[in-house]
C-alpha positions in Angstrom: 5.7 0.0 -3.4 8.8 1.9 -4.3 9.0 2.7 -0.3 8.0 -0.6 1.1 10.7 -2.4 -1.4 13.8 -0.9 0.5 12.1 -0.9 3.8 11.9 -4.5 6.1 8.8 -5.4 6.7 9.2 -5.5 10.3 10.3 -1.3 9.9 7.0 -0.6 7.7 4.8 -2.4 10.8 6.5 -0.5 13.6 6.5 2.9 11.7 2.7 2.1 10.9 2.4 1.0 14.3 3.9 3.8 16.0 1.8 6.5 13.7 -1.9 4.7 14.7 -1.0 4.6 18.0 0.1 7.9 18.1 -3.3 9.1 15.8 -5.3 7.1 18.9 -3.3 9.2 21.4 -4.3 12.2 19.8 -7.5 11.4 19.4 -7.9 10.5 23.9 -6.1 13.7 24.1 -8.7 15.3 22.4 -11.4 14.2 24.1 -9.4 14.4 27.8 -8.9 18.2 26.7 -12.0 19.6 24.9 -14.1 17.1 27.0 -16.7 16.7 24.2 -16.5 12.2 23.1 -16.0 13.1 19.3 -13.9 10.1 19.3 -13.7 7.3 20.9 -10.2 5.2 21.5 -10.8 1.7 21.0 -8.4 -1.1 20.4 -10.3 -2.6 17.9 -9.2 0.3 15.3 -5.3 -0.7 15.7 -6.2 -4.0 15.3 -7.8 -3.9 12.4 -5.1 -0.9 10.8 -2.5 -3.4 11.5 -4.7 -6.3 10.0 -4.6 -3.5 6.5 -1.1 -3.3 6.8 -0.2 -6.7 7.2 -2.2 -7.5 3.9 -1.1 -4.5 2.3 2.6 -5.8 2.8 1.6 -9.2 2.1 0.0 -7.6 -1.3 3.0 -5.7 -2.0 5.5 -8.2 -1.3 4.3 -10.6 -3.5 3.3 -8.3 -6.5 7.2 -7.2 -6.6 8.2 -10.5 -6.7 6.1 -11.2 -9.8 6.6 -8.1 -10.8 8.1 -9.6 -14.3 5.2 -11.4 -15.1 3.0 -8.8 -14.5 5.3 -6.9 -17.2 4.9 -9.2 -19.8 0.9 -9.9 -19.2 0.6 -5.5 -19.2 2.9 -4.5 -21.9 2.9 -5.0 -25.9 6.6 -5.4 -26.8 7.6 -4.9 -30.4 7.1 -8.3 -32.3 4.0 -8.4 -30.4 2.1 -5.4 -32.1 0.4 -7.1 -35.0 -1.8 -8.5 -32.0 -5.1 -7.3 -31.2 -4.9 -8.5 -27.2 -2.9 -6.6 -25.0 -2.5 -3.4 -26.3 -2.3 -0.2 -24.3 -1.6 3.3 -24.6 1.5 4.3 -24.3 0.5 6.9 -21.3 -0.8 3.7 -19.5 2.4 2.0 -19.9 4.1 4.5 -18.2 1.6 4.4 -15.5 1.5 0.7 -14.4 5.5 1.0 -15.1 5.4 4.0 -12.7 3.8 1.7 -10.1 4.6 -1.6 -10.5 8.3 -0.8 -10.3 
């Protein structure tokens, strides 16, 4: 998320984009070369690693936007501790902290 944040989402598809295409060019390569069909090139497998990085983007787009809600639902603040819902390690704080922002 910390990548996709201070990228466009229209960079993160082409460079996504560009690296399938490039795995599926490797892969016809392959076979062309060693002339044993250990893999097969098929439009169906961009398509659908496009359709995961759409919804991944999607995902992360609108988990950073909430990104302070999920904050206060995750972490115990201080005048909060006498509580008994909510409460985390402090290890796992740092954690979700570590990936949510």
């Amino acid at each position: 998320m910390r990548i996709l944040k201070d990228m466009s989402v229209k960079k993160v598809f082409i460079t996504c984009l560009i690296i399938d295409i490039g795995i599926e060019f490797t892969q016809m390569m392959t076979n062309i070369i060693t002339r044993i069909p250990s893999h097969m090139v098929d439009i169906d497998d961009i398509i659908l690693n496009m359709t995961g990085v759409l919804l991944a983007l999607l995902v992360a787009k609108v988990t950073y936007k909430f990104k302070d809600y999920f904050l206060d639902i995750l972490f115990v603040y201080p005048d909060q501790r006498n509580t008994t819902h909510g409460k985390i390690s402090k290890r796992s704080q740092e954690i979700l902290a570590m990936l949510i922002l």
